[in-house]
C-alpha positions in Angstrom: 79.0 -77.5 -44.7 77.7 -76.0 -48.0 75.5 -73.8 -48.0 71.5 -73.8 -49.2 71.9 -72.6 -52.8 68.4 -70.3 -53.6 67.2 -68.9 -56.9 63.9 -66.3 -56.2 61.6 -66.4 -59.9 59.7 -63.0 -59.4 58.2 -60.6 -62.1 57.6 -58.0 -59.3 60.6 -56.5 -58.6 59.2 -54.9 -55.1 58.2 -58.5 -53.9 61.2 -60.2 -55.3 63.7 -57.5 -53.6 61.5 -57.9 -50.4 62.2 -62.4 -50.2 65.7 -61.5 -50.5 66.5 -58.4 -48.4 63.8 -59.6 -45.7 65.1 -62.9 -44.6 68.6 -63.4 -43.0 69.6 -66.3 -45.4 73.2 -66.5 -43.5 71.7 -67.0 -40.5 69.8 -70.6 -41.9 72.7 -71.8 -43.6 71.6 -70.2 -47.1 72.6 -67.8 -50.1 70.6 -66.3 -52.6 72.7 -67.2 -56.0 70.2 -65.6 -58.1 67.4 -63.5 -59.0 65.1 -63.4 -62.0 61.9 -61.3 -63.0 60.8 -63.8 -65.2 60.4 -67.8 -66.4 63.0 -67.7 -69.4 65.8 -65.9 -67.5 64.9 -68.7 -64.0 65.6 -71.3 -66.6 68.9 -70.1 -67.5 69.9 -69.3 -64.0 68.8 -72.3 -63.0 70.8 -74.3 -66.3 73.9 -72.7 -64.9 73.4 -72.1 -61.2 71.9 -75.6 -60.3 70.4 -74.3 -57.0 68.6 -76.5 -54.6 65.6 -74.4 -53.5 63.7 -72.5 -56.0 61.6 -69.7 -55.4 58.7 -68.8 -57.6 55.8 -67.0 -58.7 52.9 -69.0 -60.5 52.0 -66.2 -62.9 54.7 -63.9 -64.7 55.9 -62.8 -67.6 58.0 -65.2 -69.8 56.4 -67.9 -69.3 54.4 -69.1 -65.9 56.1 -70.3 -62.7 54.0 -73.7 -63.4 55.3 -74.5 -66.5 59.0 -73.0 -64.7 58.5 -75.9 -62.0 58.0 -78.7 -64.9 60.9 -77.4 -66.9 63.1 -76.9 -63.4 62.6 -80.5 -61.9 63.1 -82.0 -65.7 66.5 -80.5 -65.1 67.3 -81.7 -61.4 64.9 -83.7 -59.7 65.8 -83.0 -56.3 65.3 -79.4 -56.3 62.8 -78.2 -53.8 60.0 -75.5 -55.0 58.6 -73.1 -52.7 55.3 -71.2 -54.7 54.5 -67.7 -54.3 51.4 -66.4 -55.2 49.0 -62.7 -55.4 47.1 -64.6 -57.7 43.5 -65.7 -57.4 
């Protein structure tokens, strides 16, 4: 079976590095692919990585993880978002 392709969209790289070190990915059949600290460089990875779970922030530089999301399932409807947020 394939594994769970993720992409995590984080301007902090503190709470970025801490989603991917923190959680045992292998263990539920998933691989981080990618990484990106801001919208612009998500929407290449995601262009070129296709993953099927995407990991975001709502507000960060290069453009904001809501407008990310609208771009992202433009590109592949099926992808599944998960939104992370410090912001009020």
């Amino acid at each position: 079976m394939d594994k769970i392709k993720i992409l995590v969209a984080e301007d902090e790289k503190l709470i970025r590095e801490g989603i991917i070190k923190s959680i045992n990915w292998d263990s539920l059949g998933a691989e981080i692919i990618g990484q990106a600290k801001n919208g612009a460089q998500a929407l290449k990875q995601l262009k070129e990585k296709m993953p099927d779970i995407l990991i975001s922030d709502i507000k960060m530089g290069g453009g904001n993880g809501l407008d990310l999301i609208r771009e992202a399932k433009s590109i592949n409807a099926e992808l599944r978002v998960i939104i992370i947020s410090g912001y009020n």
